[in-house]
TORKOL-4160 file (C-alpha; in steps of 0.2 Angstrom, whole numbers, padded with zeros to 4 digits, m for minus):
174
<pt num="1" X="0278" Y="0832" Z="0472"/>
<pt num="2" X="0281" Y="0829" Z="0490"/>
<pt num="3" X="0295" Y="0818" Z="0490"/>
<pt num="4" X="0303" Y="0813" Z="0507"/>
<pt num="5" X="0319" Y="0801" Z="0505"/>
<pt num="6" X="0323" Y="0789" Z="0518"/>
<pt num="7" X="0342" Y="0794" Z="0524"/>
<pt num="8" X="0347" Y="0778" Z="0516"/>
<pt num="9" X="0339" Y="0784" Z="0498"/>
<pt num="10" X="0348" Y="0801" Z="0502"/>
<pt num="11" X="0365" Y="0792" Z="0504"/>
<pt num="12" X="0361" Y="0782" Z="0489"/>
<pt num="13" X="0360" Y="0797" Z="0479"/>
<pt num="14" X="0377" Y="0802" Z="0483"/>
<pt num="15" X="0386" Y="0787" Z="0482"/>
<pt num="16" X="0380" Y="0785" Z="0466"/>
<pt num="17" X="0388" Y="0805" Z="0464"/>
<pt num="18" X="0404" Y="0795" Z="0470"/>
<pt num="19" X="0403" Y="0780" Z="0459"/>
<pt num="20" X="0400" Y="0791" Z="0443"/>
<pt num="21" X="0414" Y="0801" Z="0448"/>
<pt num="22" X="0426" Y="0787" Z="0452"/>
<pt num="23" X="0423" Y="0779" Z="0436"/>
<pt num="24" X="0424" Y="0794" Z="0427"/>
<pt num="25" X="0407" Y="0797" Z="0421"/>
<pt num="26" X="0400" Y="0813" Z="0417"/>
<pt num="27" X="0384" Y="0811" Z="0421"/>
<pt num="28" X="0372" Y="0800" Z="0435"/>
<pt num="29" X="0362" Y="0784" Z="0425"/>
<pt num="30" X="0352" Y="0772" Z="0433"/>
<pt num="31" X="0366" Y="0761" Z="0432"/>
<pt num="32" X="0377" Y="0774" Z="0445"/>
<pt num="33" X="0359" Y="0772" Z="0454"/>
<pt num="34" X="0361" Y="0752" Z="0456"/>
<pt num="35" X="0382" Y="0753" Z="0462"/>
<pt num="36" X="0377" Y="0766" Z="0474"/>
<pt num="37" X="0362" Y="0753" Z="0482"/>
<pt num="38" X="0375" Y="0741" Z="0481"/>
<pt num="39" X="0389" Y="0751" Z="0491"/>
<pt num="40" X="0375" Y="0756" Z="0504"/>
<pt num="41" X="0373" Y="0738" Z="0506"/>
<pt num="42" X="0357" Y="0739" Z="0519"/>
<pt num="43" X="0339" Y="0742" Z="0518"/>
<pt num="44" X="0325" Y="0730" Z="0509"/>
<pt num="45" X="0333" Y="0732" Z="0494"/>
<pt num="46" X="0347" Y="0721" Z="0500"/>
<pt num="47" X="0339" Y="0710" Z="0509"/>
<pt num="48" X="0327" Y="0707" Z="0492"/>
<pt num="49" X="0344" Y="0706" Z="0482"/>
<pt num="50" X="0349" Y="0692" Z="0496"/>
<pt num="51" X="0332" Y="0682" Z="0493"/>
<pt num="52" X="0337" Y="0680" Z="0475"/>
<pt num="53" X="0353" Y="0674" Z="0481"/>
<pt num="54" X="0362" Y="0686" Z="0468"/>
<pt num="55" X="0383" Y="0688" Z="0471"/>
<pt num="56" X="0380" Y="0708" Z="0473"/>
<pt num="57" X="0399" Y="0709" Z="0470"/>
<pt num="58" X="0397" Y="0702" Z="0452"/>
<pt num="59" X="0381" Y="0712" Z="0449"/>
<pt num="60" X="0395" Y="0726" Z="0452"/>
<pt num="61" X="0408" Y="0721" Z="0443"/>
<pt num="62" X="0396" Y="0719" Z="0429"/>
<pt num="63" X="0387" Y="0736" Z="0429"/>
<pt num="64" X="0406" Y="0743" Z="0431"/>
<pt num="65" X="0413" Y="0735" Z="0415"/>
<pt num="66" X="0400" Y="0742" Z="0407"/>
<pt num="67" X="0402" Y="0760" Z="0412"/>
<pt num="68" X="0421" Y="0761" Z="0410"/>
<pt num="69" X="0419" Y="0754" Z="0392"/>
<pt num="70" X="0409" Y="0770" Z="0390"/>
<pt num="71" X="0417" Y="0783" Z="0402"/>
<pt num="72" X="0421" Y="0801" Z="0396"/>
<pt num="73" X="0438" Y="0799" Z="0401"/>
<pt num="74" X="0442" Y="0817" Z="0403"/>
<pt num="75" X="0451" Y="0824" Z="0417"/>
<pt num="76" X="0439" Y="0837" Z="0423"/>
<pt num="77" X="0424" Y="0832" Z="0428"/>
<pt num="78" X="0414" Y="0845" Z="0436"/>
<pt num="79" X="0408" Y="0835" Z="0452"/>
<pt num="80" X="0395" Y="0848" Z="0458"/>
<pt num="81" X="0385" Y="0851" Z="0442"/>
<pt num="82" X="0385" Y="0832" Z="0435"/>
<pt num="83" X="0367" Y="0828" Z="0431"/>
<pt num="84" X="0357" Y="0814" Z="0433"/>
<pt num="85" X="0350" Y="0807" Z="0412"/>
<pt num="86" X="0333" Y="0807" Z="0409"/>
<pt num="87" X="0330" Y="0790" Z="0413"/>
<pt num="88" X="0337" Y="0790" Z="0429"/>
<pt num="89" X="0325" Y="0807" Z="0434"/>
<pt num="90" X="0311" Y="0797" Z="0428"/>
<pt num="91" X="0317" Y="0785" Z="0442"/>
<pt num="92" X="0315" Y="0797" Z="0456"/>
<pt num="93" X="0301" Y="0800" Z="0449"/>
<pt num="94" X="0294" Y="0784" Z="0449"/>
<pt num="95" X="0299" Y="0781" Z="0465"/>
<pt num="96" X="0285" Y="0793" Z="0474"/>
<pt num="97" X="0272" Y="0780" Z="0464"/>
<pt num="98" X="0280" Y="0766" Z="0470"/>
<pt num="99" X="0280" Y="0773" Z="0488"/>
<pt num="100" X="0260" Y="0776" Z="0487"/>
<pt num="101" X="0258" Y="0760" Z="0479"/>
<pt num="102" X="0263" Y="0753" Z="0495"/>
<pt num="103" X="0257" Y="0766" Z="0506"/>
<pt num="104" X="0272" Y="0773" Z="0513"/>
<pt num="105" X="0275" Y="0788" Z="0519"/>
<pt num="106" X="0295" Y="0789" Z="0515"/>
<pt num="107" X="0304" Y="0780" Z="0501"/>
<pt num="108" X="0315" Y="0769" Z="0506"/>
<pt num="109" X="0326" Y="0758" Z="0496"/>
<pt num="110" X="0314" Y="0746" Z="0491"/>
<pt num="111" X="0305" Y="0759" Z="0481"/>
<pt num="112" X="0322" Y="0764" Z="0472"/>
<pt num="113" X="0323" Y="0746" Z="0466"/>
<pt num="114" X="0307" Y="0741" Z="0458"/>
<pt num="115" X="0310" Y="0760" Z="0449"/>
<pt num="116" X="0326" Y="0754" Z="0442"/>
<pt num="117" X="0317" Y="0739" Z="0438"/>
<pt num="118" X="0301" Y="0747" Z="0430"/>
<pt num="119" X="0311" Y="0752" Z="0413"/>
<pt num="120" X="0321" Y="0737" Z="0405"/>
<pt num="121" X="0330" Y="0752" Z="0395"/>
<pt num="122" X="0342" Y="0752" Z="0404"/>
<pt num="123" X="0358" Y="0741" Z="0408"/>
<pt num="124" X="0357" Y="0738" Z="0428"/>
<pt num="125" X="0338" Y="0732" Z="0424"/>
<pt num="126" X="0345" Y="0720" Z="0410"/>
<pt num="127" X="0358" Y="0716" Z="0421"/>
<pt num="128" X="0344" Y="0712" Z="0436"/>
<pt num="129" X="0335" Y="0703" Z="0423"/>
<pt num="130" X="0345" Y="0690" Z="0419"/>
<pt num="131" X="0346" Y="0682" Z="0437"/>
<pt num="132" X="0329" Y="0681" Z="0439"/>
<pt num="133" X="0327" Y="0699" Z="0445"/>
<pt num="134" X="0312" Y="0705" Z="0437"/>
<pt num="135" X="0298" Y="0720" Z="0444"/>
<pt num="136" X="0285" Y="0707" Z="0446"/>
<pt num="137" X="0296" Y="0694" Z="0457"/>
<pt num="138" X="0303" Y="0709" Z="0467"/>
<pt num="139" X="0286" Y="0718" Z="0469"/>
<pt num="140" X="0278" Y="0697" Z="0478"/>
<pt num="141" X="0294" Y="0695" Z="0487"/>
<pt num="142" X="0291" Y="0715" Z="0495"/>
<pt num="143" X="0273" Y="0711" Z="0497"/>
<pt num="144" X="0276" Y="0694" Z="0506"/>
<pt num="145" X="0290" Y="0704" Z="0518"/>
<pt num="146" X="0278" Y="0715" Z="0523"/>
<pt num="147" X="0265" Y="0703" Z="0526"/>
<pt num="148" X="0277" Y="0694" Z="0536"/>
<pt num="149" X="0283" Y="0709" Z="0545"/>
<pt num="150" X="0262" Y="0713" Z="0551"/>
<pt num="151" X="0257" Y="0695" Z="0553"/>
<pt num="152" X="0263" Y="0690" Z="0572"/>
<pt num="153" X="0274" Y="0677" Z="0574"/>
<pt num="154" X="0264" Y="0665" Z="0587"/>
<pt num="155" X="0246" Y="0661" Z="0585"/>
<pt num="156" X="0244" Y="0660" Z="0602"/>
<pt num="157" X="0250" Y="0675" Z="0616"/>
<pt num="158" X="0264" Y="0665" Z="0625"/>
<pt num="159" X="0265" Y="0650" Z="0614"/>
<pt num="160" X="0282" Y="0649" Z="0602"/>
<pt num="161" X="0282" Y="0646" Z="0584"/>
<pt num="162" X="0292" Y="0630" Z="0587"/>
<pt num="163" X="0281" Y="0621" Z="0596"/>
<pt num="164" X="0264" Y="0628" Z="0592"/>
<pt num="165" X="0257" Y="0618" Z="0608"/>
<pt num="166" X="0269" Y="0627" Z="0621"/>
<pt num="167" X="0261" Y="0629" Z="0637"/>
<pt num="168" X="0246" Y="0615" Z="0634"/>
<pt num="169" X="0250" Y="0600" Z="0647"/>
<pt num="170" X="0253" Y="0586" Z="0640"/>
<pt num="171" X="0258" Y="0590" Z="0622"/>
<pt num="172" X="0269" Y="0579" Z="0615"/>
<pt num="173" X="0284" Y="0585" Z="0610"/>
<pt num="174" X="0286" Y="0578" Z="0592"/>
């Protein structure tokens, strides 16, 4: 599989390293997966998160709660060989398809969250879930970005979207 990560999904992978490590976790879940998208704090992802107009600090503190309840607690946690669980391979995995769904090259955040969304097993979908954030509503609101993002902004070269009439004579102004 020919995976290429966009830096931020890279940088996302070890934040969530750090967030595992910093609430002493021996091991990366989906749930490190999600804080680290959170600490990032940039890319589609986010800027989804922000249309649901979800309080990413609570969706932290949330997710955090849960992993301290069932942290390790051991002093020595081997930083350089802790391992991502199942589920959160098979999100990396998932990725890739989500990528292609969407014909991209490169996965980018985006991908990341609708992967984390794809499996309600698992505590920072669950958490998602209940504000709303659900694969299907992400998936429409990253469709209707991109469509956005192609579409160009004025009907008309040189008019404005304010106006619409810009440049005719005698348009009325309102």
């Amino acid at each position: 599989m020919e995976a290429k990560f966009s830096p931020r999904v890279k940088d996302i992978m070890r934040l969530s390293r750090e967030e595992a490590l910093r609430l002493g976790n021996d091991y990366i879940g989906v749930e490190h997966l999600l804080l680290g998208l959170i600490r990032q704090g940039d890319g589609l992802a986010i800027s989804v998160l922000t249309e649901f107009n979800l309080d990413l600090e609570q969706i932290r503190l949330e997710i955090e709660s849960y992993l301290s309840r069932s942290s390790s607690k051991r002093k020595s946690i081997d930083a350089e060989r802790l391992p991502l669980v199942k589920q959160a391979e098979k999100v990396f995995k998932v990725t890739y398809l989500e990528a292609k769904l969407f014909k991209s090259p490169i996965i980018g955040t985006e991908h990341l969250l609708l992967s984390i969304l794809k499996d309600e097993n698992n505590v920072a979908c669950r958490t998602l879930n209940k504000y709303g954030v659900i694969y299907e509503n992400v998936k429409d609101e990253l469709e209707a970005m991109m469509e956005e993002k192609n579409n160009p902004k004025a009907e008309f070269p040189g008019s404005t979207d304010e106006g619409g009439d810009a440049g005719f004579a005698g348009s009325s102004g309102g």
